[in-house]
Backbone bond lengths (Angstrom), bond angles and torsions (degrees), N, CA, C in turn:
res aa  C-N    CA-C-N  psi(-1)  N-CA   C-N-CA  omega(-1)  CA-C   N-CA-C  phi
1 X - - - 1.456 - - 1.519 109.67 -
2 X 1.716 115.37 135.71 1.326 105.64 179.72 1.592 97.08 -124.58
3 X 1.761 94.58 139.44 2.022 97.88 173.54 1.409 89.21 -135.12
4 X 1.240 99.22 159.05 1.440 121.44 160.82 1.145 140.43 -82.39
5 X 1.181 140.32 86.41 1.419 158.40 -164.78 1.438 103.24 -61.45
6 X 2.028 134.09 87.33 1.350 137.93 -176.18 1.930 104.33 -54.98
7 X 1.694 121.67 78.19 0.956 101.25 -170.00 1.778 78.17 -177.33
8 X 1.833 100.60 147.98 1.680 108.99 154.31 1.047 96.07 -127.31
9 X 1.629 138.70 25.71 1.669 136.95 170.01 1.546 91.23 -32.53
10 X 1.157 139.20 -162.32 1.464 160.76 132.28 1.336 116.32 -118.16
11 X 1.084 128.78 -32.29 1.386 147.53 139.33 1.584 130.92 7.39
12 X 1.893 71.56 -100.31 1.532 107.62 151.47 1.142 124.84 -38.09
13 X 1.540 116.57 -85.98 1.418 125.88 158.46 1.267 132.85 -1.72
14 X 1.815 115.38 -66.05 1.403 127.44 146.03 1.195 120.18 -23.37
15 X 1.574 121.08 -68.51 1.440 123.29 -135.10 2.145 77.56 -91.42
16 X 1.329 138.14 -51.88 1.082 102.44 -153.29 1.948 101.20 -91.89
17 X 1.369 124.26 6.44 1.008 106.15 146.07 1.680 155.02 -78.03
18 X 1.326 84.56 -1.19 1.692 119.24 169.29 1.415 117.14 -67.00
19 X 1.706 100.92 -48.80 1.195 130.76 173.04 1.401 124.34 -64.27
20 X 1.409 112.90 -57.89 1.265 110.64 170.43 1.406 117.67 -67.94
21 X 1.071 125.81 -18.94 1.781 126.87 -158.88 1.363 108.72 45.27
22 X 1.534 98.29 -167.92 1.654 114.40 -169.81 1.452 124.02 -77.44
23 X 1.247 95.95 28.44 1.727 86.37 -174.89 1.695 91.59 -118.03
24 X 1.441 119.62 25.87 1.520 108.50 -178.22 1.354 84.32 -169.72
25 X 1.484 99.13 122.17 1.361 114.28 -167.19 1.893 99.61 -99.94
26 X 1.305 123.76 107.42 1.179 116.62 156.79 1.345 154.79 -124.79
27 X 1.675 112.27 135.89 1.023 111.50 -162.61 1.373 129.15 -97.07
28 X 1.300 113.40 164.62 1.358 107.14 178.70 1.420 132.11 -105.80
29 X 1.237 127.42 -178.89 1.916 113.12 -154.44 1.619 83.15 -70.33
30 X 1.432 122.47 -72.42 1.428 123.73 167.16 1.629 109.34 5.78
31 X 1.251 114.13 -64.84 1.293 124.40 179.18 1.832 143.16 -58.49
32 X 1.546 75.40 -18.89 1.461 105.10 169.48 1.622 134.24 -113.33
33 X 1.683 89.44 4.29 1.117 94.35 -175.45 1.491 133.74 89.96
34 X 1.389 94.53 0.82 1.458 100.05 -178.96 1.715 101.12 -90.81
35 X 1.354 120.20 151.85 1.652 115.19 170.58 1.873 102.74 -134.65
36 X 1.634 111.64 11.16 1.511 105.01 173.67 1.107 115.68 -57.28
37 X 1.497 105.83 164.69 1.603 131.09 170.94 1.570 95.12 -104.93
38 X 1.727 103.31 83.80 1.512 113.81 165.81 1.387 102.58 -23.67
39 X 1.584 126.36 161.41 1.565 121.30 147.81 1.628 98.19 -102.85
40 X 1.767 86.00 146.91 1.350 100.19 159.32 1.300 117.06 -143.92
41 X 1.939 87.01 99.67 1.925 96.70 -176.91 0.881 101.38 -95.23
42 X 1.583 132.16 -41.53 1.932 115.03 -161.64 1.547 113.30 -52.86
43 X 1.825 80.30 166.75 1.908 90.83 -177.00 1.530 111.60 -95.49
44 X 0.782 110.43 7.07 1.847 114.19 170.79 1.713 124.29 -133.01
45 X 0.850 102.28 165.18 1.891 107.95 -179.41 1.163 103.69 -40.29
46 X 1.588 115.34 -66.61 1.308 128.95 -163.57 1.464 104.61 -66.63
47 X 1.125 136.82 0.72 1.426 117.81 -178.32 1.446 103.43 -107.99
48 X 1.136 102.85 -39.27 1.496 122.70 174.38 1.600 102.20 -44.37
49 X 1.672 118.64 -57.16 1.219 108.54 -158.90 1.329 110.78 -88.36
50 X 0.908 117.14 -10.75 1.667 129.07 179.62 1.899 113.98 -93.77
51 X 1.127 110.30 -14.88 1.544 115.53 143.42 1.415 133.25 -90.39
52 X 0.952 113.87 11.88 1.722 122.72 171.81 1.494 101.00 -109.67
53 X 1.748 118.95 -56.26 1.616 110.47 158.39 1.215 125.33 -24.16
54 X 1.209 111.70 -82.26 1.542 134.70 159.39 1.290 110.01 9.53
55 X 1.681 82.59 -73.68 2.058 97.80 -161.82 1.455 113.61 -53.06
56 X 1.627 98.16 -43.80 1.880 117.07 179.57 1.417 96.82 -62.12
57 X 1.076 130.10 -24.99 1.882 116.54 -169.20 1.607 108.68 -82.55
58 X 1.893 102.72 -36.97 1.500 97.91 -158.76 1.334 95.72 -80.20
59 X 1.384 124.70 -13.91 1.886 114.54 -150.00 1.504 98.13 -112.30
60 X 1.872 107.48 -9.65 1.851 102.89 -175.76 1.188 102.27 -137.80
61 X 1.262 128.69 -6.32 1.690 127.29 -163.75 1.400 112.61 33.36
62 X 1.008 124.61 62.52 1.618 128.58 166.95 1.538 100.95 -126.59
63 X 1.296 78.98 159.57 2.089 89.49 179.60 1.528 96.54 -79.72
64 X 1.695 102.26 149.75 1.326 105.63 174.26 1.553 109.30 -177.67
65 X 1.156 118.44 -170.56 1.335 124.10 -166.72 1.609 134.47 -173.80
66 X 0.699 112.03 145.16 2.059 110.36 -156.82 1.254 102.74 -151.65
67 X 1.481 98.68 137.13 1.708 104.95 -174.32 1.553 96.38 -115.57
68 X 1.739 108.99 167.75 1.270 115.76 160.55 1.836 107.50 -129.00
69 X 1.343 93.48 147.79 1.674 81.52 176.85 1.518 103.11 -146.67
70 X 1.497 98.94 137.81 1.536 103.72 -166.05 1.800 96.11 -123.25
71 X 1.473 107.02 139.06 1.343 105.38 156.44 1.615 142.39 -86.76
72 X 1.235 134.19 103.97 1.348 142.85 -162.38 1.779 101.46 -85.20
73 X 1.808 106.59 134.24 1.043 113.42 -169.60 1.462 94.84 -130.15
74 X 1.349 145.00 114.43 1.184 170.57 -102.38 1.840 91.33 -115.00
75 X 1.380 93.70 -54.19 1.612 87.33 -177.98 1.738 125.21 -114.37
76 X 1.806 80.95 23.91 1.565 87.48 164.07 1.537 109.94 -119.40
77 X 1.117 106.09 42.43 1.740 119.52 176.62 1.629 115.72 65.28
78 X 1.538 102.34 13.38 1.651 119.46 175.52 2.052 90.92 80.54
79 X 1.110 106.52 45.11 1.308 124.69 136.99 1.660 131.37 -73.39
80 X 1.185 132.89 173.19 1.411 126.93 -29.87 2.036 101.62 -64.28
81 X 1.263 132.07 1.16 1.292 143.72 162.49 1.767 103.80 35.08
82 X 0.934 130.21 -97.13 1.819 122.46 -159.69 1.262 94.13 -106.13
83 X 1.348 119.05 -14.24 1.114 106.21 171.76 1.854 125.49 -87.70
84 X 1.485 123.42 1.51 1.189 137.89 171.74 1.146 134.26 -13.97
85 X 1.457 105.15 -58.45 1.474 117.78 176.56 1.435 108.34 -59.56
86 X 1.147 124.75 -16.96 1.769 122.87 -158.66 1.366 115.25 -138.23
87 X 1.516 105.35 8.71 1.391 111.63 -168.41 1.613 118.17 -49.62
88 X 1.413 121.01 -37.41 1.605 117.00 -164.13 1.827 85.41 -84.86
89 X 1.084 143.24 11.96 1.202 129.34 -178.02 1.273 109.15 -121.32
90 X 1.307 110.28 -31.81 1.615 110.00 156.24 1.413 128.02 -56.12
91 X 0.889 102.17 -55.87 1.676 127.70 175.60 1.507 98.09 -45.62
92 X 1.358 114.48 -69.21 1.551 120.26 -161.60 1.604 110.52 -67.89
93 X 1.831 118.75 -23.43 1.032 108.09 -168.35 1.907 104.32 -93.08
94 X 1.247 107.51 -2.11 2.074 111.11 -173.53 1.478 72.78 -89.45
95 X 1.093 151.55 -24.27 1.676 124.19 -176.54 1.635 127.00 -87.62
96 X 1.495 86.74 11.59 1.775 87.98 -166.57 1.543 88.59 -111.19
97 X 1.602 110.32 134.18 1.355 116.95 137.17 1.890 127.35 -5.49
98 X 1.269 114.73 124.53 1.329 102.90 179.38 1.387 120.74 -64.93
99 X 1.600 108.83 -11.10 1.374 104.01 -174.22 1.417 106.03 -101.24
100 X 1.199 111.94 11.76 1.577 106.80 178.45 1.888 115.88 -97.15
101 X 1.420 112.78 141.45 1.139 109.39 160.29 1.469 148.72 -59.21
102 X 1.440 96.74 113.00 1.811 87.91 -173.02 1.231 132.48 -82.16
103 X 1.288 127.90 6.40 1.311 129.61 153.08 1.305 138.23 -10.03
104 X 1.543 116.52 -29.13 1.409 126.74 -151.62 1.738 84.38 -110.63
105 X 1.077 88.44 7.40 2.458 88.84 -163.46 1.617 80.52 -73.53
106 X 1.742 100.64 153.72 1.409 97.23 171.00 1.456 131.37 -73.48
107 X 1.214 114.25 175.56 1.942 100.78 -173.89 1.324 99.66 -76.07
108 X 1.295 100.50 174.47 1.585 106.86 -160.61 1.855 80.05 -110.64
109 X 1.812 107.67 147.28 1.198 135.27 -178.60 1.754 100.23 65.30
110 X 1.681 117.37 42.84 1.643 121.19 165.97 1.369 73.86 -98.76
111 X 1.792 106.37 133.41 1.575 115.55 137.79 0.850 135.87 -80.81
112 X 1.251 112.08 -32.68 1.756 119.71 179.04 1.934 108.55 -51.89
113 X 1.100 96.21 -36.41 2.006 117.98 -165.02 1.892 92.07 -80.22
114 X 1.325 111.42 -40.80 1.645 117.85 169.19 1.049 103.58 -59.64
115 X 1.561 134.02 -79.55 1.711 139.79 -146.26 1.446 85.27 -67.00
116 X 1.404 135.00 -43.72 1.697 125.31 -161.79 1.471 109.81 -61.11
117 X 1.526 97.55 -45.47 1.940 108.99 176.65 1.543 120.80 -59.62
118 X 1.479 107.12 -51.84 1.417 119.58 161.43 1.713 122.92 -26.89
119 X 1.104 89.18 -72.06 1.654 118.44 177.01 1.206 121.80 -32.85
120 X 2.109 99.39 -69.30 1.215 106.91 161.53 1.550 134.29 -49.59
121 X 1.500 106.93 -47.47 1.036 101.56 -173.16 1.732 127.41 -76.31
122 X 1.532 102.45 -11.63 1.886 91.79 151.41 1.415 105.53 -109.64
123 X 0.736 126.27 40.02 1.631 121.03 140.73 1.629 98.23 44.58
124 X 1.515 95.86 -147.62 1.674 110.31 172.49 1.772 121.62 -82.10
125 X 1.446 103.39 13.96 1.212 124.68 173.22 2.040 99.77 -40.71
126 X 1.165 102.81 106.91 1.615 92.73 171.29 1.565 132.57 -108.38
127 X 1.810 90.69 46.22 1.448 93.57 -177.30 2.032 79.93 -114.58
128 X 0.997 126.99 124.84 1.417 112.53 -163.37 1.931 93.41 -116.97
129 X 1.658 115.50 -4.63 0.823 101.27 -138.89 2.144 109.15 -74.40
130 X 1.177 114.80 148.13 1.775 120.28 -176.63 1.483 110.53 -129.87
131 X 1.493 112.02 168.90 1.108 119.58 171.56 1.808 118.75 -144.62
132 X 1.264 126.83 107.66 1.661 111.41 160.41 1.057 105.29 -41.18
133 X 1.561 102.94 149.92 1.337 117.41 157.13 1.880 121.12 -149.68
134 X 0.986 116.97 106.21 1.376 128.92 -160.13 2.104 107.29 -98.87
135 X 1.485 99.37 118.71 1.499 92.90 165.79 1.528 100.34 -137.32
136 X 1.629 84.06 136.79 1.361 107.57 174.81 1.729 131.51 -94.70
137 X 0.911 109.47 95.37 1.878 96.27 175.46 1.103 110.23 -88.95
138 X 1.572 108.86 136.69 1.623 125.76 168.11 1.563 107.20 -105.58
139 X 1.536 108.24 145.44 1.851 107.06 172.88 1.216 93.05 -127.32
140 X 1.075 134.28 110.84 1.540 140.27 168.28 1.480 119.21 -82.65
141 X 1.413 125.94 125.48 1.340 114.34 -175.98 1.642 114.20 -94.56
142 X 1.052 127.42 112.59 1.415 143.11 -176.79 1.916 117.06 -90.13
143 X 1.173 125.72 105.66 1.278 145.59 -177.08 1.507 98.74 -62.22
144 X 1.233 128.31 125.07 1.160 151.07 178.27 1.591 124.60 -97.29
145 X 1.709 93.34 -27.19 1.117 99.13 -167.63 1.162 119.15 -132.51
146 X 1.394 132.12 90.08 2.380 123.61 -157.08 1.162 104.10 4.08
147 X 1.259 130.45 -69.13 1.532 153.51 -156.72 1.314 114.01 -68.72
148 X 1.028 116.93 -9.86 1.806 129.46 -179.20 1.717 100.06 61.57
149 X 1.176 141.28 10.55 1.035 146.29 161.45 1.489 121.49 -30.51
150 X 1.104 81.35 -40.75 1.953 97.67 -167.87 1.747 102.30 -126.53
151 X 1.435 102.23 144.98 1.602 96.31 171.02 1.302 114.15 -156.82
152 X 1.268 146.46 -169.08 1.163 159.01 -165.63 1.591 113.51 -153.60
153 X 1.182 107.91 168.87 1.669 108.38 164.63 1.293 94.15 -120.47
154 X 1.261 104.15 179.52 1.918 134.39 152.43 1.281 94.48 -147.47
155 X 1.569 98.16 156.85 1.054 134.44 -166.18 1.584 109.08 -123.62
156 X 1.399 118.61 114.60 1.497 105.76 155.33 1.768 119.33 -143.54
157 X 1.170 126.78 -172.87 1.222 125.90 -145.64 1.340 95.67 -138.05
158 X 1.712 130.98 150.09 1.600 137.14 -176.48 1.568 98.18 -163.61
159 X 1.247 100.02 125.11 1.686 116.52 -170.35 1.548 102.87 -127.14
160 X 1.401 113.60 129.31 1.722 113.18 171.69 1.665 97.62 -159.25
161 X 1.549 103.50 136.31 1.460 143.86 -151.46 1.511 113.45 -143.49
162 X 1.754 91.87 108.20 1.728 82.01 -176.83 1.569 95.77 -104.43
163 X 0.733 140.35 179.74 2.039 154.80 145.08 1.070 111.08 -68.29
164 X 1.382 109.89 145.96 1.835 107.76 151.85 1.584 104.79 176.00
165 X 1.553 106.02 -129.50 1.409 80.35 -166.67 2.116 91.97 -159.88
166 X 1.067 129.29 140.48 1.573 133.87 170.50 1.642 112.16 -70.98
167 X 1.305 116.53 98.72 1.161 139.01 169.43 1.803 108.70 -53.94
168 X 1.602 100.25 154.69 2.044 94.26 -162.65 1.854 104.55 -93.51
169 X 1.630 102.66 0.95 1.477 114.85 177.34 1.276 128.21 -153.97
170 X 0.977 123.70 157.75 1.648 116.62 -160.66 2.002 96.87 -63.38
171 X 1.041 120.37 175.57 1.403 137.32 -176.36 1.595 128.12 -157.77
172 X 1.467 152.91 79.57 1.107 159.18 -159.44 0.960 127.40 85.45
173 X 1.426 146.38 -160.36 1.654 145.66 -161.81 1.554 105.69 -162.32
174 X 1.502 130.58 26.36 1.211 106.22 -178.98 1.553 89.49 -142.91
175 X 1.301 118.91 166.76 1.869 116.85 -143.02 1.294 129.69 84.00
176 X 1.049 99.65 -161.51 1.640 124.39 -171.82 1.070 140.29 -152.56
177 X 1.253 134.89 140.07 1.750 127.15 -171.61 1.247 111.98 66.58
178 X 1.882 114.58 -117.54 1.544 106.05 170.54 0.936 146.79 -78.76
179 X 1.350 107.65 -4.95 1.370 140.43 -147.64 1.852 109.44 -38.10
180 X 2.012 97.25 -43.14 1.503 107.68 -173.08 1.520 112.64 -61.01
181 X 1.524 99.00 -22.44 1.596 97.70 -169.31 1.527 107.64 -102.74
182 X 1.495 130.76 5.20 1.426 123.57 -164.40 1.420 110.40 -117.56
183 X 1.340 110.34 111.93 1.888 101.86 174.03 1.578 111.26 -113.18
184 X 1.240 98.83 124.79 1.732 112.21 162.80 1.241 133.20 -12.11
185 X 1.163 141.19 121.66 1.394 105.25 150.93 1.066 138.51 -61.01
186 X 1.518 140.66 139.34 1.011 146.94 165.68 1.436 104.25 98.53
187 X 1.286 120.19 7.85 1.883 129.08 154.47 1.178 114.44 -92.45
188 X 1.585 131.11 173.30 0.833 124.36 150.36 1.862 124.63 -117.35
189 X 1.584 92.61 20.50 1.558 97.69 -172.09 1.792 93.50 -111.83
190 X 1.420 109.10 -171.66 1.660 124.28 162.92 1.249 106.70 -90.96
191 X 1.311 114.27 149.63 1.260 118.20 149.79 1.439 121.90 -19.16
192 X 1.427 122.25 -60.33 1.249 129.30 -156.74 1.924 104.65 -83.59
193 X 1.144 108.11 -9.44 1.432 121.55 177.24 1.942 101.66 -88.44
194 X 1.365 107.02 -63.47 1.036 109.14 179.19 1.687 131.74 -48.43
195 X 1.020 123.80 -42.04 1.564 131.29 146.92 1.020 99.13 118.82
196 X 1.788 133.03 178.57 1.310 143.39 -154.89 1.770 112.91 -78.58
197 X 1.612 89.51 -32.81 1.700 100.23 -171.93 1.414 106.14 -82.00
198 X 1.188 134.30 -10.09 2.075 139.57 169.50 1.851 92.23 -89.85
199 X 1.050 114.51 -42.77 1.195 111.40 -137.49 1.716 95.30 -82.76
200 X 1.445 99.27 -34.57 1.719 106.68 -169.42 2.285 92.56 -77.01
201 X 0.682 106.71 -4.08 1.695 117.26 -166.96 1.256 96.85 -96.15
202 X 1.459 118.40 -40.69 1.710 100.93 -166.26 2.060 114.60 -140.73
203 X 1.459 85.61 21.53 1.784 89.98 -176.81 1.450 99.52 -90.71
204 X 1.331 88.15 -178.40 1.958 102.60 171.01 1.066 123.44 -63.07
205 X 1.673 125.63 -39.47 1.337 121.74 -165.88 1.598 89.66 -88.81
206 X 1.198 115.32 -37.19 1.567 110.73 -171.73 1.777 112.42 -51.40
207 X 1.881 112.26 -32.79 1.204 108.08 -170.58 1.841 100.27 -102.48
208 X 0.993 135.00 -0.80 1.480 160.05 119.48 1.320 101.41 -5.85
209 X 1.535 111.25 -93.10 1.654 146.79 -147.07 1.992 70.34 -74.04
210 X 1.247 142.06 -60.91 1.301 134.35 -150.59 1.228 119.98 -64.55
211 X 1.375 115.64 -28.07 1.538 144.22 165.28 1.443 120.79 -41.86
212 X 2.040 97.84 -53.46 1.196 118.34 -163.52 1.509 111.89 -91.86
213 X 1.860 92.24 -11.56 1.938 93.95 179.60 1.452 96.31 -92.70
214 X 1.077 122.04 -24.14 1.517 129.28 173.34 1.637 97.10 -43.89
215 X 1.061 112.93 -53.82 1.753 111.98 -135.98 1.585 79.32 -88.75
216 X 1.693 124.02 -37.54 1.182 115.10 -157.83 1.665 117.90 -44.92
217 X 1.700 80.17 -60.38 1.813 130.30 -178.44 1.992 102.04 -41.25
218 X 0.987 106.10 -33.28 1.723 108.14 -174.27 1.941 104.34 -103.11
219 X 1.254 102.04 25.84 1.778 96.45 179.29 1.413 96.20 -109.12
């Protein structure tokens, strides 16, 4: 079976082809030829991930699927949340004057410019506690007609959420995004300490992506 994975992360890519194994071949927009700058306007996971699907369905009609994953910080009102990927640029650009240029805001998807903002902004705050949270939308294209002439989509949805907690300094070198600053519950390392083979076993997208091989695996 081949789907399209709404994503050229490398990352990404990795971690849910690890996940899925070889019985689901997936590709990436790269792979299809696509080279857009998906949009991502909605204000939640789910909108987010179900407009990047979307986009791959209307412009290629292939089955496929795109996650969003936001990190929730307990005592930042479940901040920096959908906004994750861009947090030190968000942050930096609500503080500027309207008449000032934002150019200088950091790039959007820098982690280093994220974990620094993060950090700062709970301070010695010692309620540290966070959570990933990963949702996945799948659009499956369904043949209507012997001939595949005609088709339809469906639409469905896969959510996975681990616990843990925002560490007061970065921690290891392997991952992505927060990874340096986020520890599990029931570990005592980060993500980024812990390595690809714990991490693909017991994160959000990993129990996410497990949902969606679930659902695949029974069609």
């Amino acid at each position: 079976m081949k789907i399209v994975f709404a994503t050229n992360n490398a990352h990404k890519l990795s971690e849910i082809r690890a996940i899925l194994g070889d019985k689901i071949e997936v590709l990436s927009l790269k792979d299809i030829g696509c080279d857009a700058d998906i949009p991502e306007t909605g204000t939640t996971l789910k909108e987010n991930a179900l407009q990047k699907a979307r986009y791959v369905w209307e412009h290629y009609h292939m089955s496929c699927f795109a996650d969003d994953t936001g990190l929730e910080v307990d005592a930042l009102d479940g901040a920096p949340g959908v906004y994750s990927a861009r947090y030190a640029a968000v942050r930096y650009t609500a503080t500027l004057p309207q008449s000032t240029d934002e150019q200088l805001a950091p790039a959007s998807h820098d982690s280093e410019a994220n974990m620094t903002q993060l950090l700062a902004d709970l301070g010695n705050n010692n309620n540290r506690k966070a959570r990933f949270r990963t949702v996945i939308a799948l659009i499956l294209k369904k043949d209507v007609c012997p001939c595949g002439c005609t088709s339809i989509k469906q639409e469905h949805l896969f959510e996975g959420v681990v616990e843990g907690e925002i560490t007061r300094e970065r921690s290891g070198a392997e991952g992505f995004g927060y990874d340096p600053i986020f520890r599990p519950d029931g570990y005592d390392k980060t993500f980024a300490e812990l390595g690809a083979d714990i991490k693909n076993q017991i994160s959000h997208r990993a129990r996410a992506t497990a949902k969606l091989a679930d659902y695949l695996m029974r069609l």
